[in-house]
Structure formats: C-alpha cells, structure tokens
BALOBA-1460 file (C-alpha; in Angstrom, 3 decimals):
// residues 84
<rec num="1" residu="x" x="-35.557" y="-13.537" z="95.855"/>
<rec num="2" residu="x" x="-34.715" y="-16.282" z="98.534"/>
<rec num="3" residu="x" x="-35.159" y="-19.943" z="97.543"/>
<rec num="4" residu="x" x="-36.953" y="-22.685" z="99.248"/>
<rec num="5" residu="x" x="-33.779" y="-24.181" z="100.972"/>
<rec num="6" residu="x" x="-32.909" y="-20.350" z="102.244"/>
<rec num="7" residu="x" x="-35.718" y="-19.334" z="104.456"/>
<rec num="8" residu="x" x="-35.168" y="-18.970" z="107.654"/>
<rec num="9" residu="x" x="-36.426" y="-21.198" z="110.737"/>
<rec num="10" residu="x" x="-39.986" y="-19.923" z="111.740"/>
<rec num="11" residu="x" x="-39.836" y="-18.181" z="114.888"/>
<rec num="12" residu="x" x="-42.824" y="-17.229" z="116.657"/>
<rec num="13" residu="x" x="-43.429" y="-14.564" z="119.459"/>
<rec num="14" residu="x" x="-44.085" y="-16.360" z="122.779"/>
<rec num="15" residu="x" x="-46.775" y="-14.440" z="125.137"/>
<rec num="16" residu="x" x="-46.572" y="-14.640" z="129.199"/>
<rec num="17" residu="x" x="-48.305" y="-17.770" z="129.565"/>
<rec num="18" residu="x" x="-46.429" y="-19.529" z="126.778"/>
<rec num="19" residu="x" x="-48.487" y="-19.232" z="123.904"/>
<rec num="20" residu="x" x="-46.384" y="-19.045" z="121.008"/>
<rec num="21" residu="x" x="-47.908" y="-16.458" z="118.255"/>
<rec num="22" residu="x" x="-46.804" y="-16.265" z="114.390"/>
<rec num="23" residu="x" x="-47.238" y="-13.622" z="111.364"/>
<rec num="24" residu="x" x="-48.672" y="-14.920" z="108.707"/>
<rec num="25" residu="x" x="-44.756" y="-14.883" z="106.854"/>
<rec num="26" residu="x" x="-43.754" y="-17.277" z="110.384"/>
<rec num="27" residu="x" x="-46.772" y="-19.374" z="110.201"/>
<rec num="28" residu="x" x="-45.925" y="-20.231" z="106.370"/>
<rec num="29" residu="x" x="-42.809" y="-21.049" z="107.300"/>
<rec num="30" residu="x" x="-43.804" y="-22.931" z="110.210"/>
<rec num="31" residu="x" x="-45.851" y="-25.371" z="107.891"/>
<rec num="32" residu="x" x="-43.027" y="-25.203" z="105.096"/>
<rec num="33" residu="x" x="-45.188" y="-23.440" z="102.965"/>
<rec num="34" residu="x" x="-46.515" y="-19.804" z="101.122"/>
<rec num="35" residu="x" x="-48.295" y="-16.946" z="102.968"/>
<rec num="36" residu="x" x="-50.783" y="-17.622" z="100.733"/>
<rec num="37" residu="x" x="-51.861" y="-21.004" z="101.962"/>
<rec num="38" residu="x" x="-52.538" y="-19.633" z="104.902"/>
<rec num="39" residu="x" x="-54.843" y="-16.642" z="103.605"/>
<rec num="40" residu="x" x="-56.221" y="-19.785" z="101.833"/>
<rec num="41" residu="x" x="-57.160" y="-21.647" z="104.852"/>
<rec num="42" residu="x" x="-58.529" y="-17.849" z="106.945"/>
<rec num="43" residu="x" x="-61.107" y="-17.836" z="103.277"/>
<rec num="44" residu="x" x="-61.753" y="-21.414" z="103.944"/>
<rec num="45" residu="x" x="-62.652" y="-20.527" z="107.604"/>
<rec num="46" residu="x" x="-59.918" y="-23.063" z="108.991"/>
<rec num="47" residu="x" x="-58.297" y="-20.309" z="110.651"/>
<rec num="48" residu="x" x="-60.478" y="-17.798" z="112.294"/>
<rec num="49" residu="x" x="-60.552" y="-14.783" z="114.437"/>
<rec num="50" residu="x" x="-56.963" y="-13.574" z="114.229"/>
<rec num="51" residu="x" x="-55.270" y="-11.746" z="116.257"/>
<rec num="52" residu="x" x="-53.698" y="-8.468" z="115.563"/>
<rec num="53" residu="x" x="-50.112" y="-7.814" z="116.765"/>
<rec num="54" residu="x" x="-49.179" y="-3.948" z="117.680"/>
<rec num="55" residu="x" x="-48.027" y="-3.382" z="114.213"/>
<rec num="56" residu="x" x="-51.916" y="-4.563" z="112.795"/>
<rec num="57" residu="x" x="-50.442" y="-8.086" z="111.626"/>
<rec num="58" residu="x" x="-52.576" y="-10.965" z="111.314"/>
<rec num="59" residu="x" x="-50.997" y="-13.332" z="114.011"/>
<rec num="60" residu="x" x="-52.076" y="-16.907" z="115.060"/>
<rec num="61" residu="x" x="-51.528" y="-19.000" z="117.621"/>
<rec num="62" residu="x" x="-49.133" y="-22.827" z="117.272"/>
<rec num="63" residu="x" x="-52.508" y="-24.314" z="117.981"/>
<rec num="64" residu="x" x="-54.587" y="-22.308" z="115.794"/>
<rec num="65" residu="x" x="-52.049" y="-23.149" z="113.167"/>
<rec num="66" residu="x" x="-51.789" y="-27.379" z="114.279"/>
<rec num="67" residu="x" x="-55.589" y="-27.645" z="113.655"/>
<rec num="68" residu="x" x="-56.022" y="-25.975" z="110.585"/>
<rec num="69" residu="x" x="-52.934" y="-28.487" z="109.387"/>
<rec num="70" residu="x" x="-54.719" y="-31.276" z="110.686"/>
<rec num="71" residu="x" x="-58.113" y="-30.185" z="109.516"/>
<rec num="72" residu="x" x="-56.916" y="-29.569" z="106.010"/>
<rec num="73" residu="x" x="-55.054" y="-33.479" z="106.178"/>
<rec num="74" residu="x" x="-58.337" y="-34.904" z="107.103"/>
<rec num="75" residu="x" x="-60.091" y="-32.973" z="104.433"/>
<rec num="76" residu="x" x="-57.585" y="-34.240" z="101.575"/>
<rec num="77" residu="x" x="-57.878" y="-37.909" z="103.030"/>
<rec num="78" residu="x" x="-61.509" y="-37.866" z="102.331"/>
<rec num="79" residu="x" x="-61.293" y="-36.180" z="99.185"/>
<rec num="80" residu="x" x="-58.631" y="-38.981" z="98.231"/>
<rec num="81" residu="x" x="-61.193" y="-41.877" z="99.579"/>
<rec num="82" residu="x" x="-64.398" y="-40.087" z="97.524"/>
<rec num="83" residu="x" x="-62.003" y="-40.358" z="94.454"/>
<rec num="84" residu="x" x="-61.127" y="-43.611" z="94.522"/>
C-alpha cells in the first residue's frame, strides 16, 4: 500500500473547452486528501450532480472541486467562531 509522500500528482482529464475533469481517486489527490472525503462532501451535498465518465466514474469538475474546498473552509471557520 502506497504512503502519503508516494502518490502521484493529480492529473485530471481536460475536455475541449478546457474544463479540467477528475475521478474521485484524482480529485482526492488534488485536495491532498482520501476518496472518502470527497464521498463525504457528495452526502453533505457540497458536491452535486456528477458527471459520469465513459467507464461510469463519478468525475467532477476543478471548479466543482474549488467550491466544495472553499465551502467546507468557511463551514469549519464558523464552527471554530460558534466554539469559542
């Protein structure tokens, strides 16, 4: 089984107009995390509507992926200001 340090780059599958599109394997990897955080965020409804590649994949877009990030920073912000 690989180790953090040895996963590979994400690489995502670019479409004509320049979309780039990841698995759910490359979009963990994009964010430097599991596959699972991002089945966390589709429950959590901070990624919706996937796409299916021709192989039945759940792919996403970079900006599907950026505002799910973002919307999941904000989230722990607020959580962090309730708290204190």
């Amino acid at each position: 089984m690989p180790r953090d340090g040895d996963r590979e780059p994400a690489q995502g599958r670019e479409a004509a107009d320049e979309t780039i599109w990841f698995t759910v394997r490359q979009a963990a990897a994009f964010i430097d995390g599991s596959p699972q955080t991002i089945y966390s965020w589709e429950r959590r409804g901070h990624l919706q509507n996937p796409r299916r590649d021709e192989h039945g994949r759940r792919i996403y877009s970079q900006a599907q992926i950026a505002a799910a990030v973002r919307t999941t920073r904000e989230n722990t912000a607020a959580v962090r200001r309730l708290a204190s």
